[in-house]
C-alpha positions in Angstrom: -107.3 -49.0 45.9 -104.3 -51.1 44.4 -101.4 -50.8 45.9 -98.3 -49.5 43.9 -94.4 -49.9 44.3 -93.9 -46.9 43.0 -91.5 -45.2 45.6 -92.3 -41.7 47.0 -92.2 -38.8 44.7 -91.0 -35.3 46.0 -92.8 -33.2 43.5 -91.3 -30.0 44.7 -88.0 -31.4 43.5 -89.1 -32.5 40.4 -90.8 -29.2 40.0 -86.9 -27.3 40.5 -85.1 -29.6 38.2 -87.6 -28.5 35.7 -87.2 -25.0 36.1 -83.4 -25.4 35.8 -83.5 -26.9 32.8 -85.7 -24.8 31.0 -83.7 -21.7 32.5 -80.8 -23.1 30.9 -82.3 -23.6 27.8 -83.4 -20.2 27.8 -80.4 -18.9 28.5 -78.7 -21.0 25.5 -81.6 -19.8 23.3 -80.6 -16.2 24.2 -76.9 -16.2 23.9 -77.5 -18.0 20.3 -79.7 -15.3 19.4 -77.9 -11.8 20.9 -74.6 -13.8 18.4 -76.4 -14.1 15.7 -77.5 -10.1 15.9 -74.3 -9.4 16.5 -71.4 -8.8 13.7 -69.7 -11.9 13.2 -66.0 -12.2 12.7 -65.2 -12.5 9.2 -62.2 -14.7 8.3 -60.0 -14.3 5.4 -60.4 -17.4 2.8 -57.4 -18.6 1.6 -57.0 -19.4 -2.1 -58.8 -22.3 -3.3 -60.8 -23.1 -0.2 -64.1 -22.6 -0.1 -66.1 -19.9 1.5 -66.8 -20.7 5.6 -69.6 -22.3 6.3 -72.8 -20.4 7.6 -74.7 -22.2 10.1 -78.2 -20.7 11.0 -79.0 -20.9 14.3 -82.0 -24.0 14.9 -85.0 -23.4 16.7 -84.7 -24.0 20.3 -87.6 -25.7 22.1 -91.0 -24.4 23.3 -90.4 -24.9 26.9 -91.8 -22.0 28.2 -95.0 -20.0 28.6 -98.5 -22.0 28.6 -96.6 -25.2 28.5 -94.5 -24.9 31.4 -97.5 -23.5 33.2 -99.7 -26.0 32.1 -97.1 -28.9 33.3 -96.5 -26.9 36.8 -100.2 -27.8 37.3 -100.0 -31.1 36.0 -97.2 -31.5 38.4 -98.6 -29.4 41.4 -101.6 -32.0 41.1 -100.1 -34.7 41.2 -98.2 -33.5 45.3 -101.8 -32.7 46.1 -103.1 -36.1 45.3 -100.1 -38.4 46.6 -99.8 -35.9 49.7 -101.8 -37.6 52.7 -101.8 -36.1 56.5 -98.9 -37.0 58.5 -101.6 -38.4 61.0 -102.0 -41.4 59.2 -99.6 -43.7 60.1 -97.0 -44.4 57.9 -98.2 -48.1 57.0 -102.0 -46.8 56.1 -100.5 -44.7 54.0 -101.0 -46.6 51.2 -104.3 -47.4 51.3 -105.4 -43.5 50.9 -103.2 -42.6 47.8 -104.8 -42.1 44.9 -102.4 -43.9 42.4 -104.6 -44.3 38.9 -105.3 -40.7 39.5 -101.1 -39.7 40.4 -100.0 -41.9 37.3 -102.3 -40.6 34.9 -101.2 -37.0 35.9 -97.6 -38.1 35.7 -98.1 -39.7 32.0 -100.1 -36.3 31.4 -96.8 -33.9 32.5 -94.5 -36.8 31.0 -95.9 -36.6 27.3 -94.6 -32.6 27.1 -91.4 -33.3 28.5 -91.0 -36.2 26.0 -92.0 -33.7 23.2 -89.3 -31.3 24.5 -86.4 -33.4 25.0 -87.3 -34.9 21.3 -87.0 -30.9 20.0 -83.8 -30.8 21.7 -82.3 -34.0 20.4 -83.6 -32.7 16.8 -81.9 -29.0 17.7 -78.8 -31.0 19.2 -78.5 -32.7 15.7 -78.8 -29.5 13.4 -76.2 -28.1 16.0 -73.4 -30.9 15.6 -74.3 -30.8 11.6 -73.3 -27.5 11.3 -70.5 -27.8 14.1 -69.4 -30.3 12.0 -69.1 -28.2 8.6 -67.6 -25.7 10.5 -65.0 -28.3 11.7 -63.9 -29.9 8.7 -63.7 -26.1 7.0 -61.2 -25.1 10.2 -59.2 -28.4 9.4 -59.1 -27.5 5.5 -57.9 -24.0 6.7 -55.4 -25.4 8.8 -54.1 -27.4 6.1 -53.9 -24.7 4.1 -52.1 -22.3 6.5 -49.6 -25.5 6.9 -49.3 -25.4 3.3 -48.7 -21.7 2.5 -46.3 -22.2 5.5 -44.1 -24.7 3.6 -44.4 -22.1 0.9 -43.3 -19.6 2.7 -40.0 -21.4 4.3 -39.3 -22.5 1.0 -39.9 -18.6 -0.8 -37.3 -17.5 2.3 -34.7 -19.8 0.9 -35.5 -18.8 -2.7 -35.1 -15.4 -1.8 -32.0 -15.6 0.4 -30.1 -17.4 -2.8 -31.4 -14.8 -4.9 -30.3 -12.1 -2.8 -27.2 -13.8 -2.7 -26.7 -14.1 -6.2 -27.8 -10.4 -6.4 -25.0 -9.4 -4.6 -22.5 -11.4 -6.2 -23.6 -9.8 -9.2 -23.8 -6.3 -7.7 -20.2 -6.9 -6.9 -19.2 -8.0 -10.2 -21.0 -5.3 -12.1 -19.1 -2.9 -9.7 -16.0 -3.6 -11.1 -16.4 -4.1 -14.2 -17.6 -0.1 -13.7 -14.7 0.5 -12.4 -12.6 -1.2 -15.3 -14.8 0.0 -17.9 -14.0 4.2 -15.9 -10.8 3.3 -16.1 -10.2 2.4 -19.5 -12.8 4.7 -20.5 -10.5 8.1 -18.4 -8.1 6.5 -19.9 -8.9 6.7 -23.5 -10.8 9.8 -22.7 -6.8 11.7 -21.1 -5.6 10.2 -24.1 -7.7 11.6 -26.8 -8.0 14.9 -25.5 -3.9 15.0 -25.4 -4.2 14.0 -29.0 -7.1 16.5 -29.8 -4.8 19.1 -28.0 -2.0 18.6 -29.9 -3.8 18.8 -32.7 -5.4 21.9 -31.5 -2.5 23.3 -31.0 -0.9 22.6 -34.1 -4.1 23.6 -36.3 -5.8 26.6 -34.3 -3.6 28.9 -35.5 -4.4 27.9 -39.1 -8.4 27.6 -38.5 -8.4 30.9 -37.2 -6.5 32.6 -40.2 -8.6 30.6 -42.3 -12.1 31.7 -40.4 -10.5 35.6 -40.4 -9.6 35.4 -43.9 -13.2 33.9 -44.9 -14.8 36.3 -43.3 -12.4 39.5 -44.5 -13.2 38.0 -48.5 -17.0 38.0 -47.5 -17.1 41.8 -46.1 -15.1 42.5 -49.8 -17.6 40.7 -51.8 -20.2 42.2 -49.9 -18.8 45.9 -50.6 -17.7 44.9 -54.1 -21.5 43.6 -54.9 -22.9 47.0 -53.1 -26.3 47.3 -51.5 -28.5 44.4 -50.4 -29.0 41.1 -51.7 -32.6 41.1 -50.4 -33.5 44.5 -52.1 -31.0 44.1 -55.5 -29.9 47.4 -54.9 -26.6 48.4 -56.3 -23.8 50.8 -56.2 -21.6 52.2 -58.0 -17.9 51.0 -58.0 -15.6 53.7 -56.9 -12.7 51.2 -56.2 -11.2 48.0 -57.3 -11.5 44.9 -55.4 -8.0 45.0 -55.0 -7.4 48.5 -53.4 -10.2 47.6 -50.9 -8.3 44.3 -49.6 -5.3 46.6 -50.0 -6.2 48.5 -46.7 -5.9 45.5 -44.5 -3.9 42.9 -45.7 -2.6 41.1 -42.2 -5.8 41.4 -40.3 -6.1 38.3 -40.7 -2.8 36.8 -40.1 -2.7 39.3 -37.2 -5.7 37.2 -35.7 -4.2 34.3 -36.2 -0.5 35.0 -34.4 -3.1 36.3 -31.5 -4.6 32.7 -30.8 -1.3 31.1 -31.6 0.8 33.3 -28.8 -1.2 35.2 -27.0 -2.6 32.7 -24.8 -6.4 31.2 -24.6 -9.6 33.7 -23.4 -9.5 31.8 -20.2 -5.9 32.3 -19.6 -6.3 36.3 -20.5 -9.3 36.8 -18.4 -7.9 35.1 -15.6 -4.7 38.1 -15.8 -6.8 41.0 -16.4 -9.3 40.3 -13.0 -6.3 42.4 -11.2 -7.9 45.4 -13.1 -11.7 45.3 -11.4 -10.7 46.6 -7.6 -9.3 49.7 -9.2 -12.6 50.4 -11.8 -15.0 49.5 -8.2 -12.8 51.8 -6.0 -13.2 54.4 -8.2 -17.4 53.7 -9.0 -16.4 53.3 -12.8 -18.6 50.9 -15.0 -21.8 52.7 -15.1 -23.6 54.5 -17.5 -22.3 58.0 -16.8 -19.0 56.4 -16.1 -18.4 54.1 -19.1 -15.2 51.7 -19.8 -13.1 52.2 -23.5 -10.9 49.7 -23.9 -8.1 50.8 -27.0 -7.2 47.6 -28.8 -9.8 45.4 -27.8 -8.2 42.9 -29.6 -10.1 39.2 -29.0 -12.2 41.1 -26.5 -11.3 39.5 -22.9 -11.5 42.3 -20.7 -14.6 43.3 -22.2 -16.2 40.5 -21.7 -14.8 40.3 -18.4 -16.6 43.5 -17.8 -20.0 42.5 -19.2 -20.2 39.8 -16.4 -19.6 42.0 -13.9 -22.2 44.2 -15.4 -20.0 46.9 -16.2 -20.4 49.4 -19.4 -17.8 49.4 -21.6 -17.1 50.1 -25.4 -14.0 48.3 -27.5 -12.1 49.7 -30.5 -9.9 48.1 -32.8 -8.7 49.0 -35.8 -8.0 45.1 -37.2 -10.9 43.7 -38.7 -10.7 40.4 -38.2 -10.5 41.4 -34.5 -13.6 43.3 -34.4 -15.7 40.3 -36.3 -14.5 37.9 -33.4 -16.0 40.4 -30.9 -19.2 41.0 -32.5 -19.9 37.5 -32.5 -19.8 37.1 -28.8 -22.2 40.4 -29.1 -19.6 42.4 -27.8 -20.3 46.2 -27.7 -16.9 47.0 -30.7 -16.2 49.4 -32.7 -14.0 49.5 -35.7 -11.7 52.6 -35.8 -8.1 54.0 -35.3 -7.4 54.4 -31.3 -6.3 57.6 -31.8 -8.8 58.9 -34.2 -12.0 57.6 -32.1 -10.6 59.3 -29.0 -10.3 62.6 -31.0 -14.3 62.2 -31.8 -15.5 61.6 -27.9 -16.1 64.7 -25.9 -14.7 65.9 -22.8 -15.3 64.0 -19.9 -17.3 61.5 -21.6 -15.5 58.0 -20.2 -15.1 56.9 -16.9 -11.6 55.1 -17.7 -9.5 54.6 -20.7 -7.5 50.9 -20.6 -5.3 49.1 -23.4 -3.3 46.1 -22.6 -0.6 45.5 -25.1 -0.9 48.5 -26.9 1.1 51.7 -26.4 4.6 49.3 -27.6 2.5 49.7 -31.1 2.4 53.0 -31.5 5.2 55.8 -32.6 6.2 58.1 -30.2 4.1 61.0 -31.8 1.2 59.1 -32.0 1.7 57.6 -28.1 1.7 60.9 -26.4 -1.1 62.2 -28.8 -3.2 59.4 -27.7 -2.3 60.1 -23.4 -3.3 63.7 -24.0 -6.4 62.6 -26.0 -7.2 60.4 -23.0 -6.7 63.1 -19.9 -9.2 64.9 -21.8 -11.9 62.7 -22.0 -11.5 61.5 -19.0 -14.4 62.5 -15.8 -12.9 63.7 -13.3 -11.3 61.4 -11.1 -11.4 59.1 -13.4 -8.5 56.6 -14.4 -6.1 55.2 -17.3 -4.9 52.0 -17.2 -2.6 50.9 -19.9 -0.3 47.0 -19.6 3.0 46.8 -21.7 5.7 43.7 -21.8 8.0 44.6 -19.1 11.9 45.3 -21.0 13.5 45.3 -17.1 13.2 41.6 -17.8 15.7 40.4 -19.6 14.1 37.2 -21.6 11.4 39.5 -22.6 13.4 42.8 -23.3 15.9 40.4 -25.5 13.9 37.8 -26.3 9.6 37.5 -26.0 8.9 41.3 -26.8 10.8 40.2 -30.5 8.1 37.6 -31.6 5.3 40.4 -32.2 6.6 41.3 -35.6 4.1 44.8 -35.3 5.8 45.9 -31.9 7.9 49.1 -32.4 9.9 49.4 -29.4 9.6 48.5 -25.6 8.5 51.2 -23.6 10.7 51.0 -20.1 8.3 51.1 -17.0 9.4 54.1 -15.7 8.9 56.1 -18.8 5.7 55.1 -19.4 5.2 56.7 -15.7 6.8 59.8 -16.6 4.8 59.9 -20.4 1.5 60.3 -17.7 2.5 62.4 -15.2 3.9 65.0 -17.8 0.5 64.8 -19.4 -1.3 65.7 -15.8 -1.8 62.4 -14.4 -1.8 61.7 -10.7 -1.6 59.4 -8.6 0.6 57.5 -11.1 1.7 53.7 -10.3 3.9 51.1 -11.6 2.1 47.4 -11.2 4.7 44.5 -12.2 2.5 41.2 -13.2 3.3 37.8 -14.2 6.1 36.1 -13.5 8.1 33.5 -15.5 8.0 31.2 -12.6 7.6 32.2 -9.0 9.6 28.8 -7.5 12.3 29.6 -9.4 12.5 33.4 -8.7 12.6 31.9 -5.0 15.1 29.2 -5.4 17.9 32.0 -7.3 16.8 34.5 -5.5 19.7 33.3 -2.8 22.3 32.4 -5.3 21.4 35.1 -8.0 20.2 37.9 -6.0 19.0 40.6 -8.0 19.7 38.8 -11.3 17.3 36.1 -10.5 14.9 39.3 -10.5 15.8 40.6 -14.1 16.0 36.8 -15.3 12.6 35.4 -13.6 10.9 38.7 -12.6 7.6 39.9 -14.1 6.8 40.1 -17.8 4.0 41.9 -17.9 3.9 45.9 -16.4 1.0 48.3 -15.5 0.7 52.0 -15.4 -2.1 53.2 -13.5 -3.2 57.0 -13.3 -6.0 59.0 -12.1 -7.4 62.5 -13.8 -7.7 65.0 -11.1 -11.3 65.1 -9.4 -11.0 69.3 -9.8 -10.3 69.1 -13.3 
């Protein structure tokens, strides 16, 4: 046999570095795989950058199964041949190996391995390829986030001088607000003093104008007879003239009303002292209704309605009783006197008139009190307001621009006038005063003049029909 300088082989550790390789292969192969089965992470392509790269997973070498057991016996061959007893001595070794047969065995288990390591090289290469692609897409991304970056510091400074600017402009706009409120308040004050003044100074005048229209309407109407829808007609049994003849100031009467009277406002504000006395008593109701003598513009009625109290009006001026039908205001137009005579007994739950009985004639006053007792329930209550004479500026001087008052009627007559009648429980309420600092101030250096100068203009008297009668 030839000898060979081929060193000793240790088969069994060739054997074990071939196992650990192909275990680690395996184990590569298997990772690879349970990935790809797995739900890869998706990532978020950026705007013009194209889609990331998907790279399939290459074939890993056959280095297991028949093959691996077919180069274990290859190898394990190979140990049998080359392995001699350890009683031959070490230099006759030689002679007994069997080296054509051990290096043919060794090309035989060579040629698979060769095969294998030339798959892995060609796996290796489809691995860097598509490590690669992924690479350069990572680098593009990372350009791009350093990009959208720059973007973004240089949106942040955009949008700070904006916001800047914005507030600049915030501020700016707030004051011109504020100049533009205040000239606008102050044009506004000023034309509402002008449109008061002209209010003022032309109410008076509508509202005679309005009354008179509406009086010369109601004439033609009558004058015409019937219906203008139906053409009916009727016979004329009086002359224009001698119907406008029957009330000829209604009209102006109206008028002086708005002009010195005082607005509705004003009026209903005076007459809310009234409402504790018609609740006390449990007036207001349908059994229990309210007539107010001289409606007039209709204030306290209306007054009343709010609260949701019943209550009737009667007036004889028609111009008066127009106004209150327009506000749909429950009227009536009659004499005082002569509508009280046509209610009967105990049929109203209080009788009031403010600014009334300093109309009437002394006849015709205590006619109308006894009228009132009678239809009065039981318990229920009269409540009649007068310009108060104890005060001097309106004894001497206010009661005088009525042109239709008669005469003042002194407080404490009008208190007798109901308790002769059978009134009880008869009171004296003073209201409104001329101007309560004032009264105050002179009260100390007047004394009781400051009263009869600065006292109350305005006076109540308040009585009750007994709850027996």
């Amino acid at each position: 046999m030839i000898e060979s300088n081929i060193p000793d082989v240790d088969v069994n550790e060739l054997l074990k570095q071939v196992r650990v390789g192909a275990d680690r292969l395996d184990n590569l192969a298997a990772r690879q795989q349970n990935e790809s089965d797995g739900a890869a992470p998706v990532l978020r392509t950026p705007p013009g950058l194209k889609p990331f790269p998907r790279m399939a997973t290459p074939l890993q070498p056959d280095l297991g199964g028949e093959q691996l057991g077919q180069l274990h016996d290859l190898l394990e061959h190979a140990r049998q041949v080359t392995e001699l007893s350890r009683r031959i001595p070490k230099p006759f070794r030689k002679l007994f190996r069997q080296q054509d047969q051990y290096n043919a065995l060794l090309i035989q288990s060579v040629i698979p391995l060769f095969e294998s390591v030339s798959k892995l090289i060609l796996w290796q290469h489809e691995f860097s390829s598509g490590l690669h692609s992924q690479t350069t897409w990572l680098a593009d991304l990372s350009r791009a986030r350093f990009e959208e970056a720059v973007w973004m510091k240089s949106a942040a400074r955009a949008i700070q001088s904006l916001t800047q600017n914005l507030e600049q402009l915030e501020a700016l706009t707030k004051s011109l607000d504020q100049a533009l409120r205040a000239n606008f308040e102050k044009q506004i004050a000023s034309l509402q003093q002008n449109l008061a003044s002209i209010e003022q100074r032309y109410s008076s005048d509508a509202s005679f104008i309005k009354a008179e229209l509406s009086l010369q309407a109601n004439l033609m109407q009558r004058r015409g007879g019937g219906s203008a829808a139906t053409g009916d007609a009727a016979p004329h049994t009086e002359t224009p003239a001698a119907q406008q003849g029957d009330r000829p100031l209604d009209a102006l009467y109206f008028s002086f009303e708005n002009r010195f009277r005082g607005s509705r406002d004003e009026i209903k504000k005076r007459v809310r002292f009234y409402l504790p006395f018609l609740e006390t008593a449990n007036i207001g109701t349908e059994g229990k209704p309210i007539l107010d003598l001289g409606c007039g513009r209709g204030e306290w009625l209306e007054l009343l309605r709010e609260k949701g109290l019943t209550a009737t009006g009667v007036d004889s001026n028609e111009a008066m009783i127009g106004h209150c039908k327009e506000r749909q205001l429950n009227v009536t137009q009659a004499d005082a006197l002569e509508f009280l005579r046509n209610l009967p007994d105990r049929s109203q739950g209080a009788v009031t008139g403010f600014h009334i009985i300093e109309h009437l004639p002394l006849e015709k006053l205590v006619s109308l009190l006894g009228e009132t007792l009678r239809v009065l329930h039981p318990g229920g209550l009269a409540i009649f307001e007068s310009p108060n004479c104890k005060n001097l500026l309106v004894g001497a001087s206010t009661f005088n621009i009525d042109p239709t008052h008669r005469r003042p009627i002194f407080p404490d007559t009008a208190q007798f006038l109901l308790e002769i009648h059978g009134f009880q429980r008869v009171t004296l309420e003073y209201l409104s005063p001329i101007n309560t600092t004032a009264l105050q101030s002179l009260e100390k250096i007047l004394g009781p003049i400051a009263e009869l100068l600065y006292g109350p203009q305005d006076f109540a008297v308040i009585g009750y029909k007994s709850s027996v009668n």
